[in-house]
C-alpha positions as CSV (number, residue, x, y, z in Angstrom):
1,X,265.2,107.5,35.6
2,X,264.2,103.9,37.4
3,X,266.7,101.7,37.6
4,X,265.0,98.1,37.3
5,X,267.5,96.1,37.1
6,X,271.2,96.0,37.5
7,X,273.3,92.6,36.0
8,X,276.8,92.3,36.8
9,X,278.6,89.8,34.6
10,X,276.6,87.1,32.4
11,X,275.1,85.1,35.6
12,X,271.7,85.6,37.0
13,X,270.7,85.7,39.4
14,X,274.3,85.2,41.0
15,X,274.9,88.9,39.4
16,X,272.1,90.8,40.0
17,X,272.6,93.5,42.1
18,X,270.3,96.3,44.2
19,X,271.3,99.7,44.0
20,X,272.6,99.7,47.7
21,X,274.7,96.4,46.3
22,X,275.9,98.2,43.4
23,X,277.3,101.3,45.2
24,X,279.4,99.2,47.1
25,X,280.4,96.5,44.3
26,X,284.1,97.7,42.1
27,X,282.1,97.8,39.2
28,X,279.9,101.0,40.5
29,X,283.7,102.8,40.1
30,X,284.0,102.4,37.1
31,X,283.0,105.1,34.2
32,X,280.3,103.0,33.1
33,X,279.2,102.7,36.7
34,X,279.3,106.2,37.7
35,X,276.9,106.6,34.8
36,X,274.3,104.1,36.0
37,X,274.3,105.9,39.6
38,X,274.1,109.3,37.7
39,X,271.2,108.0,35.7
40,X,269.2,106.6,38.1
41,X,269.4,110.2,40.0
42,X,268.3,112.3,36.7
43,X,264.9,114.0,37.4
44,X,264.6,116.7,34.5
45,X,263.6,114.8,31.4
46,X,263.7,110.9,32.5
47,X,260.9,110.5,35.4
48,X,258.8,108.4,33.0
49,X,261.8,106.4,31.5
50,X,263.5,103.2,33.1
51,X,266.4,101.5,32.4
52,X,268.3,97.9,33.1
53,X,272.1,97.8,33.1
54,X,274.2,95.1,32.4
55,X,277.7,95.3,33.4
56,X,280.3,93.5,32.1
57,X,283.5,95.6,31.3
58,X,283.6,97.3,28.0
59,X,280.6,95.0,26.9
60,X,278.1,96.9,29.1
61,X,274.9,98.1,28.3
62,X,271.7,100.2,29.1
63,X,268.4,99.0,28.0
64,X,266.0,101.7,28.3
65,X,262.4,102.0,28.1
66,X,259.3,104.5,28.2
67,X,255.7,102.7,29.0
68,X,254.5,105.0,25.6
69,X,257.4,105.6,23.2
70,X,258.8,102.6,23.5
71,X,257.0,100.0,26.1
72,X,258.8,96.7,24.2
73,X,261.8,95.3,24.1
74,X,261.6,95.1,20.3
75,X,261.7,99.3,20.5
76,X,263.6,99.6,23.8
77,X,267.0,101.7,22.8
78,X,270.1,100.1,23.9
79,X,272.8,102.4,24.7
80,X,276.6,100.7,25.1
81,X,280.0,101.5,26.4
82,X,280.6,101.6,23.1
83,X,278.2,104.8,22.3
84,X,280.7,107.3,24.0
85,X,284.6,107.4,24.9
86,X,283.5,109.0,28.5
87,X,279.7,108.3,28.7
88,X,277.4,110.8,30.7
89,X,273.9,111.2,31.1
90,X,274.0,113.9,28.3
91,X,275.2,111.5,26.1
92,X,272.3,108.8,27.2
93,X,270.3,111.8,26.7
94,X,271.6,112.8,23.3
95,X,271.0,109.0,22.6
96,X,267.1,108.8,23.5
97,X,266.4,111.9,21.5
98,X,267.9,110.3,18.3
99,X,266.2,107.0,19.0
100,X,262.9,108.7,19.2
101,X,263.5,110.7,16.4
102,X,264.2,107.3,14.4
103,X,261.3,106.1,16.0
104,X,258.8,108.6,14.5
105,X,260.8,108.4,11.0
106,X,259.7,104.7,10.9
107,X,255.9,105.2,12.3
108,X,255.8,107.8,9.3
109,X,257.4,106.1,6.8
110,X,254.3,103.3,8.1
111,X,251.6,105.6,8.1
112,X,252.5,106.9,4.3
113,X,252.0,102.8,3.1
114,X,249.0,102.6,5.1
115,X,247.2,105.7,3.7
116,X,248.7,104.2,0.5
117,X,247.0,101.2,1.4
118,X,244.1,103.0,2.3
119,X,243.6,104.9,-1.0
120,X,244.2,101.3,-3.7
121,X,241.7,99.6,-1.3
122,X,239.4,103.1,-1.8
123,X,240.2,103.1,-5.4
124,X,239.5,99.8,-5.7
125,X,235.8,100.1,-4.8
126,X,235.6,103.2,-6.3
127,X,236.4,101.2,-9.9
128,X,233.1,98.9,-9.9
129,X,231.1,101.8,-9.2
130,X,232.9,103.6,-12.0
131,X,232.2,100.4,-14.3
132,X,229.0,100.0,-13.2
133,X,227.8,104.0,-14.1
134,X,230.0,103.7,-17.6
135,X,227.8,100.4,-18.7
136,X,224.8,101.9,-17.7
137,X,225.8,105.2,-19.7
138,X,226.8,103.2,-22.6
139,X,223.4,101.2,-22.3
140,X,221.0,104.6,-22.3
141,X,223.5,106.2,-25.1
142,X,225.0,103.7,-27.7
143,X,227.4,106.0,-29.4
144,X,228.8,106.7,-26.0
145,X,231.3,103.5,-26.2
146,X,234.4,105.4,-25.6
147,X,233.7,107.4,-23.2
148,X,236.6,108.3,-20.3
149,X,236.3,109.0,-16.3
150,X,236.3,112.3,-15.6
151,X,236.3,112.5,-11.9
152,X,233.4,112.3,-8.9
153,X,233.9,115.7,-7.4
154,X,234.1,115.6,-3.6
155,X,231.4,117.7,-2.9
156,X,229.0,116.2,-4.8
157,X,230.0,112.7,-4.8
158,X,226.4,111.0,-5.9
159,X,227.7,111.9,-10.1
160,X,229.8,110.2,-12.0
161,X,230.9,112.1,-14.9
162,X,232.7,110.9,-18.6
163,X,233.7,112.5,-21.7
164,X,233.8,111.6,-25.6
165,X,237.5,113.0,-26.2
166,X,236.2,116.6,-27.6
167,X,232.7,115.8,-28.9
168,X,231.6,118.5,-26.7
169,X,230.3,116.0,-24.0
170,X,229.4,115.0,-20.8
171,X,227.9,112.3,-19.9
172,X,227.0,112.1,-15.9
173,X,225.6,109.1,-14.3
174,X,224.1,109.6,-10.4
175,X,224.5,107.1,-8.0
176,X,222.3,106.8,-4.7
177,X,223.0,103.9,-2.0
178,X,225.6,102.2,-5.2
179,X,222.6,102.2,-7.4
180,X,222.8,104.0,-10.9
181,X,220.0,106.4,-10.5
182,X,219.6,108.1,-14.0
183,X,222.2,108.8,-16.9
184,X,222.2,112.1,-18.9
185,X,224.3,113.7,-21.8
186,X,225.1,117.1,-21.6
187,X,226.5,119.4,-23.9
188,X,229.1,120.4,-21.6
189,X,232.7,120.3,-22.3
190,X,235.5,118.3,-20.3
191,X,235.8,120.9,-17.8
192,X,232.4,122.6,-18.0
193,X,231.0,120.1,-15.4
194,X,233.6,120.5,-13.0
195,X,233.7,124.0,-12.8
196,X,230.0,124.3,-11.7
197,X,228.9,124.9,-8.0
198,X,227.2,121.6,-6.8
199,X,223.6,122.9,-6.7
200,X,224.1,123.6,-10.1
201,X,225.2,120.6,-11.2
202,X,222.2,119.0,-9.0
203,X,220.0,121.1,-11.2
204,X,220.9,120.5,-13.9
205,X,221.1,117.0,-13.8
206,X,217.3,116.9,-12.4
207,X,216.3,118.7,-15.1
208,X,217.6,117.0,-17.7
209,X,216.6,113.8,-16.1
210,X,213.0,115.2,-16.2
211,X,213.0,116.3,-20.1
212,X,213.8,113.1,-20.9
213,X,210.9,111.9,-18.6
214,X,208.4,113.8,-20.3
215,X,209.7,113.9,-24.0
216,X,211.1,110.8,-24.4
217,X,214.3,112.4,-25.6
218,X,218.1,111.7,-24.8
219,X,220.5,114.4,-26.1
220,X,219.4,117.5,-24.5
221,X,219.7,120.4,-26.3
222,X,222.6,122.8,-26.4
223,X,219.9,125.8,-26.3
224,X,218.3,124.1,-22.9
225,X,221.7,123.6,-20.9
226,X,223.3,126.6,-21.7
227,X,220.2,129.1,-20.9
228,X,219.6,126.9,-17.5
C-alpha cells in the first residue's frame, strides 16, 4: 500500500516525516508504528490503495484511500488505534473489506430511491397521457364516465385500455407520438384484452376502428369481436 504521508504529533510540517525518517523516529517502535511499516510493504490486495498516518500515541490513525472505491476524503475509511487491541495488516484488511461492504450498502440503498425516483417521475407522465386517452374515450362514448385504467401492456405500449366495473367492456384508446389516435369499445372483459398476443390486439383494434369508419357505428358487436 503507498504510504503518502506520515504526521507525527499535531504540527505540520514540523512532524511530517519520510519513510526513511520514520524508521528511525521512537514512534516507528511502537505497535502502531510497526503497523504503518508493515502496511506500506503489503503487496497482495493493497497495490491500488494509499494511506496517510497520523501518529500521536493512542490517538493515531490511518486514513486510507482507493482512486475508485473511495477517491475522497468524505468516503476515505479511517482506521484508529482504537480499531484493534494489537493492530496488524489483517485487521486494516478486515477493516477495508467492511468499509467497502458499507460502501455498496449505501450506493444501493441510493440506487433503490433513484429508480424510485425514476418510476413517480415515469408515472407521472404516464398520468396525462392516461387523462388524456380516458377524456377522449369518454368524449366518443358518453356512457363510458366511469371507466377505470386497466394497464398499457409493455409490448404493445401505443393502447391504452379501461373498463366499466363488469359491463363486459373494454374500452382501448391508441396513442401515436402522445396523440390519441382512435377510441374503440369492445366487448371484451377486464382481462380478455390483456391476455391477447399484441398482433391480435393490433387487429383487432384496426378493425374495429375501420367498422366504425364505414358504418358509422360505435359499439361493435359481440358477434364481430368474438369470430375475429
Amino acid at each position: 500500500m503507498k504510504c503518502i504521508k506520515i504526521l507525527v504529533g499535531d504540527i505540520s510540517p514540523a512532524g511530517d516525516r519520510t519513510m526513511e525518517e520514520f524508521l528511525r523516529d521512537a514512534e516507528a517502535r511502537t505497535p502502531f508504528g510497526q503497523l504503518v511499516i508493515a502496511l506500506a510493504d503489503e503487496r497482495e490486495w493493497s497495490v491500488n490503495y494509499s494511506f496517510s498516518a497520523h501518529i500521536r500515541g493512542n490517538k493515531s490513525s490511518l486514513l486510507i484511500s482507493h482512486p475508485t472505491f473511495f477517491p475522497n476524503r468524505a468516503n476515505a475509511l479511517v482506521f484508529t488505534a482504537k480499531d484493534s487491541g494489537n493492530p496488524s495488516v489483517r485487521c486494516v484488511a478486515d477493516a477495508v473489506r467492511a468499509h467497502l461492504l458499507e460502501l455498496k450498502t449505501n450506493l444501493q440503498d441510493k440506487i433503490k430511491k433513484i429508480k424510485n425516483e425514476i418510476s413517480g417521475l415515469g408515472g407521472a407522465a404516464d398520468r396525462i397521457v392516461i387523462a388524456r386517452a380516458r377524456a377522449a374515450i369518454i368524449a366518443a362514448f358518453p356512457d363510458a364516465g366511469e371507466i377505470e385504467y386497466i394497464l398499457c401492456l409493455a409490448d404493445c405500449p401505443e393502447f391504452y385500455a379501461f373498463c366499466l366495473g363488469t359491463s363486459g367492456f373494454t374500452y382501448v384508446a391508441r396513442v401515436i407520438n402522445n396523440e390519441i389516435s382512435g377510441t374503440v369499445r369492445l366487448q371484451f372483459g377486464r382481462y380478455a384484452w390483456q391476455e391477447l398476443a399484441d398482433t391480435e390486439r393490433r387487429r383487432i383494434f384496426l378493425s374495429e376502428m375501420e367498422r366504425q369508419s364505414t358504418t358509422g357505428v360505435v359499439y361493435a358487436s359481440t358477434v364481430e369481436l368474438v369470430g375475429a
